[in-house]
N, C-alpha and C positions, 0 to 999 in steps of 0.2 A: 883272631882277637878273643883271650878270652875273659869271661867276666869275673870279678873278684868271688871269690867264694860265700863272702858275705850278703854279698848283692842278689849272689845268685839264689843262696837259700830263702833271701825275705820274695824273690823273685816267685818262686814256686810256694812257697809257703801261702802267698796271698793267693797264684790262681789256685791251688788246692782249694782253697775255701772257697773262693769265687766256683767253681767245681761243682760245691758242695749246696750251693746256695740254686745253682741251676738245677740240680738234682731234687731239691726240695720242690723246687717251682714247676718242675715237673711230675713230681709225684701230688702236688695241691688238687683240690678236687674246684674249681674254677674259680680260686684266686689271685687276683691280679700280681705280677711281679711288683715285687717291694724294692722299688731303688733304697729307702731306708736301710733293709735287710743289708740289701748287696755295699751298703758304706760300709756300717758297722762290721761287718765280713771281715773288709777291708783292713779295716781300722786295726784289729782283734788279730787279726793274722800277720799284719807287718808286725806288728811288735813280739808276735810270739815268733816270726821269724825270724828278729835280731837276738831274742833268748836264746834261741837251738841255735842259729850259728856264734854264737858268745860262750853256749855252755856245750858243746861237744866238740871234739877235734875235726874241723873239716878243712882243717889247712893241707891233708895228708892225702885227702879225698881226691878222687876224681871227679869231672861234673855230672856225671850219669848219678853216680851216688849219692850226693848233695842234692840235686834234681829230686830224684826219689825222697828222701828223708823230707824234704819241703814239701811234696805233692802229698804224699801220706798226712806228713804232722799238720799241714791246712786245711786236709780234708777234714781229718781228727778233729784239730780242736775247733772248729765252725760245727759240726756234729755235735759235740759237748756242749758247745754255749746253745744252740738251738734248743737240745732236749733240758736241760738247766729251765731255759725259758717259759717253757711247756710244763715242765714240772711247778715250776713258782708261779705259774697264769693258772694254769688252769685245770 
C-alpha cells in the first residue's frame, strides 16, 4: 500500500523538523524540552510540506525521493525559523 505522494512529503517534512527540534534539545545546555517548540515545529512544517509537494513535481517521484526532499526541507526550514528566532530574541 502505498501512500499519496502528498501525504507522504507533509509526512517527512513534519518528522524532519521534529528531527530538528530533538537535535536542538540535545545540543541545549540543561534545558528542559519545549512541547511549545515541538508544536510550533509541527505546525511550521505541515504547511511548508503541503508548499513543496504543491510547488515541485513529485508525482513522477519515487518514495525514497519524496522521503528525502521532506526529511532535508523539514529539517531546513525548522533550522531557519529557530535561528530567525534567536536572531529577533536576542
Amino acid at each position: 500500500m502505498a501512500l499519496e505522494p502528498l501525504l507522504l512529503a507533509v509526512i517527512c517534512t513534519v518528522a524532519g523538523s521534529v528531527l530538528n527540534t530533538i537535535r536542538g534539545y540535545l545540543n541545549s545546555e540543561g534545558e528542559s524540552y519545549s512541547a511549545r517548540k515541538l508544536v510550533g515545529a509541527i505546525i511550521v512544517s505541515a504547511f511548508a510540506g503541503i508548499a513543496i509537494a504543491q510547488a515541485i513535481a513529485i508525482d513522477g517521484m519515487n518514495e525514497v525521493g519524496i522521503a528525502i526532499i521532506g526529511l532535508t526541507s523539514g529539517f531546513a526550514i525548522d533550522y531557519a525559523v529557530s535561528k530567525a528566532k534567536k536572531e529577533t530574541l536576542g
